[in-house]
C-alpha positions as CSV (number, residue, x, y, z in Angstrom):
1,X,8.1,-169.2,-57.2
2,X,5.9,-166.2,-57.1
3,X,3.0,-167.9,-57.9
4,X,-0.1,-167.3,-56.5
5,X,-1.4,-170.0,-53.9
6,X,-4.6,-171.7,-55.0
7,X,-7.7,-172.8,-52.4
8,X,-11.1,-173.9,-52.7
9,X,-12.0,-171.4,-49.7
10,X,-14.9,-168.4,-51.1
11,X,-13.5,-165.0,-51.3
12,X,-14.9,-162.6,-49.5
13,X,-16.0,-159.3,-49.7
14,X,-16.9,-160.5,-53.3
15,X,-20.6,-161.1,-54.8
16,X,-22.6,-163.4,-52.3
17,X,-23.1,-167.3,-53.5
18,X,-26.2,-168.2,-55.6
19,X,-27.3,-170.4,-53.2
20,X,-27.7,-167.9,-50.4
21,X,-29.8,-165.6,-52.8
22,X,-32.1,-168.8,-53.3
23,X,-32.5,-169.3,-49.8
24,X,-33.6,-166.0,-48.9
25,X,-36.1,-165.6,-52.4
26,X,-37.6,-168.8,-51.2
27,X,-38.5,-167.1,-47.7
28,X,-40.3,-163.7,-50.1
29,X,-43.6,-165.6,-49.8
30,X,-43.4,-166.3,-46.2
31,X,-42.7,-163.0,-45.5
32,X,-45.4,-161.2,-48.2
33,X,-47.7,-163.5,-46.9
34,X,-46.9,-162.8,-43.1
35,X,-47.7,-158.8,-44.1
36,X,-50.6,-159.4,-45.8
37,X,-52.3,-160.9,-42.8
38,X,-51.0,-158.2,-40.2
39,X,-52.3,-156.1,-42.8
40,X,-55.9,-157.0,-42.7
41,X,-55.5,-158.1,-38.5
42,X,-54.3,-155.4,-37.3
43,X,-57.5,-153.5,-38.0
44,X,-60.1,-156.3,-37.0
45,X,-58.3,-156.2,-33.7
46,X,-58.3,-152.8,-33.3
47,X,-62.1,-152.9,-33.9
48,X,-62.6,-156.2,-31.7
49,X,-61.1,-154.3,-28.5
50,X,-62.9,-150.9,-28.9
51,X,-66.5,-153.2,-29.3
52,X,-65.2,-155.2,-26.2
53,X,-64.3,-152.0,-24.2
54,X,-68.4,-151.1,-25.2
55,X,-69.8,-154.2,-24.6
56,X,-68.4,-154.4,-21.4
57,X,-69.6,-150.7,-20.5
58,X,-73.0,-151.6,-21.8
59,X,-73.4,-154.6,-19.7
60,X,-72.5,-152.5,-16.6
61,X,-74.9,-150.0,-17.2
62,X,-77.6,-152.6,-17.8
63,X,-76.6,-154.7,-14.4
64,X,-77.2,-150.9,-12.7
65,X,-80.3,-150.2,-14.3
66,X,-81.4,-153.6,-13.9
67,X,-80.7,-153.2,-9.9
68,X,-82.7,-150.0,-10.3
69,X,-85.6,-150.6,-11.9
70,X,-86.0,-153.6,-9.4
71,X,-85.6,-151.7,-6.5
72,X,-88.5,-148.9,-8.2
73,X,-90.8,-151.7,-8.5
74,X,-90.9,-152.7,-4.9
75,X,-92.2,-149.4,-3.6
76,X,-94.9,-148.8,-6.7
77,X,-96.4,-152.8,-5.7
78,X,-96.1,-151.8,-1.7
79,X,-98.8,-149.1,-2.5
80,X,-100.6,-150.6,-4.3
81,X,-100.8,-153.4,-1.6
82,X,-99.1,-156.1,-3.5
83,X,-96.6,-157.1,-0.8
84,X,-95.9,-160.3,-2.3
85,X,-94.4,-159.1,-5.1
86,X,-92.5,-156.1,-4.0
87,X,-90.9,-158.6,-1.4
88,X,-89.8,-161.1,-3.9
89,X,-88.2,-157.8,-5.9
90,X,-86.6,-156.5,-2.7
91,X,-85.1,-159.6,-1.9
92,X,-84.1,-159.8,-6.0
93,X,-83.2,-156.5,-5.2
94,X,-80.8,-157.7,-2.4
95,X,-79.4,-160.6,-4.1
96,X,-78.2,-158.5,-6.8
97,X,-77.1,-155.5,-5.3
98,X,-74.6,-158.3,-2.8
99,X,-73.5,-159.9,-6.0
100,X,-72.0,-156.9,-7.6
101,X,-70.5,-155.4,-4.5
102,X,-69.5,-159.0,-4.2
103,X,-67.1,-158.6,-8.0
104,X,-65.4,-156.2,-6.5
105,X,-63.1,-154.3,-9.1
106,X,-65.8,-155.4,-11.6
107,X,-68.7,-154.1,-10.1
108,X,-71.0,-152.0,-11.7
109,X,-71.8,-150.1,-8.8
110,X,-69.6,-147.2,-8.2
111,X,-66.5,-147.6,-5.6
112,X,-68.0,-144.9,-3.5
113,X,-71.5,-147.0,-3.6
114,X,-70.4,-149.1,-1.3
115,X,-70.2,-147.6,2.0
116,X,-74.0,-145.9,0.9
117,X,-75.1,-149.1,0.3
118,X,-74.5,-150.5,3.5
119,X,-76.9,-149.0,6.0
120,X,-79.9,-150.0,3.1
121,X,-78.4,-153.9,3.4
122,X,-78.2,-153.6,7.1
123,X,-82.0,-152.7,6.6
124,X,-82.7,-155.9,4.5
125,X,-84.7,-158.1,7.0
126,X,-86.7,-155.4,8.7
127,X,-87.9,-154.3,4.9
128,X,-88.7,-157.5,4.1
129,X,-90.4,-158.5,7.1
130,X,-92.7,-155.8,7.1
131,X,-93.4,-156.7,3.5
132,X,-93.9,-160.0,4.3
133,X,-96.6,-159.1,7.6
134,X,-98.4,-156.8,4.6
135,X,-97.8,-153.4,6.7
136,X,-98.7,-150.2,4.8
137,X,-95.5,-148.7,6.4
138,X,-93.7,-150.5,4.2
139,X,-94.4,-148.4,1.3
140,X,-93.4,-145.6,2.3
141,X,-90.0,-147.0,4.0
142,X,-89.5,-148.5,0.5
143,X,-89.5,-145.1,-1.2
144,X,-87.0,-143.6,1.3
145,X,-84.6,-146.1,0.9
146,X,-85.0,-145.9,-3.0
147,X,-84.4,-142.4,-2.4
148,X,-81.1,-142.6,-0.6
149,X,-80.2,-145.6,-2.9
150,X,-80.9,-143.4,-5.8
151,X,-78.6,-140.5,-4.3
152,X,-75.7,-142.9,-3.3
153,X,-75.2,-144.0,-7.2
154,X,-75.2,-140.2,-7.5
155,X,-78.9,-139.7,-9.9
């Protein structure tokens, strides 16, 4: 009567079954495999992200420059008494000077730029009409405003 009860239920607490050890050795490679590539991913991201941070930095500073040098040009052709030319460059000048303020957050142009910057676009259709008419004034209007656009980005 004392004898022991028999079931085909797994004891526990005892070694685990051979078919769970299986199961788990047959996700090693998956898992070896999933390391190796954060291994050499981890880096190339890293890397990606500081070049895009530069890139991006770069290509402000050339969209600034590039406003700049434009803007230099007009008055150098005015004195010479190339009015065409510096009036296609001040209206260039203009155009690109709208778009970035236009970008907003991703605007070259520093935030405090923009309320400088706004007297010399209010001026935009007198400088271009004396350019246009071929007056000598012009030059020397041209260098002022490069002057004051020059101290509102703070060089």
């Amino acid at each position: 009567m004392n004898e022991p009860i028999k079931s085909n239920e797994p004891v526990t607490g005892a070694s685990s079954s051979p078919t769970a050890e299986r199961k788990l050795l047959s996700w090693l490679p998956v898992f070896v495999l999933c390391g190796a590539f954060l291994v050499g991913f981890v880096p190339m991201w890293l890397k990606s992200s500081r070049l895009n941070r530069e890139l991006s930095r770069s290509e402000r500073q050339a969209r600034v420059q590039q406003i700049q040098i434009t803007f230099a040009d007009a008055p150098l052709d005015a004195r010479r008494g190339d009015y065409e030319p510096a009036r296609q460059r001040m209206a260039s000048f203009f155009t690109l000077v709208s778009a970035e303020l236009d970008r907003g957050i991703g605007s070259a142009l520093p935030s405090s730029a923009s309320e400088g910057l706004k007297p010399l676009l209010a001026q935009r259709d007198d400088l271009i009409t004396l350019l246009a008419r071929g007056d000598p004034a012009s030059a020397e209007r041209l260098a002022t405003a490069y002057a004051r656009f020059r101290k509102t980005l703070g060089r």
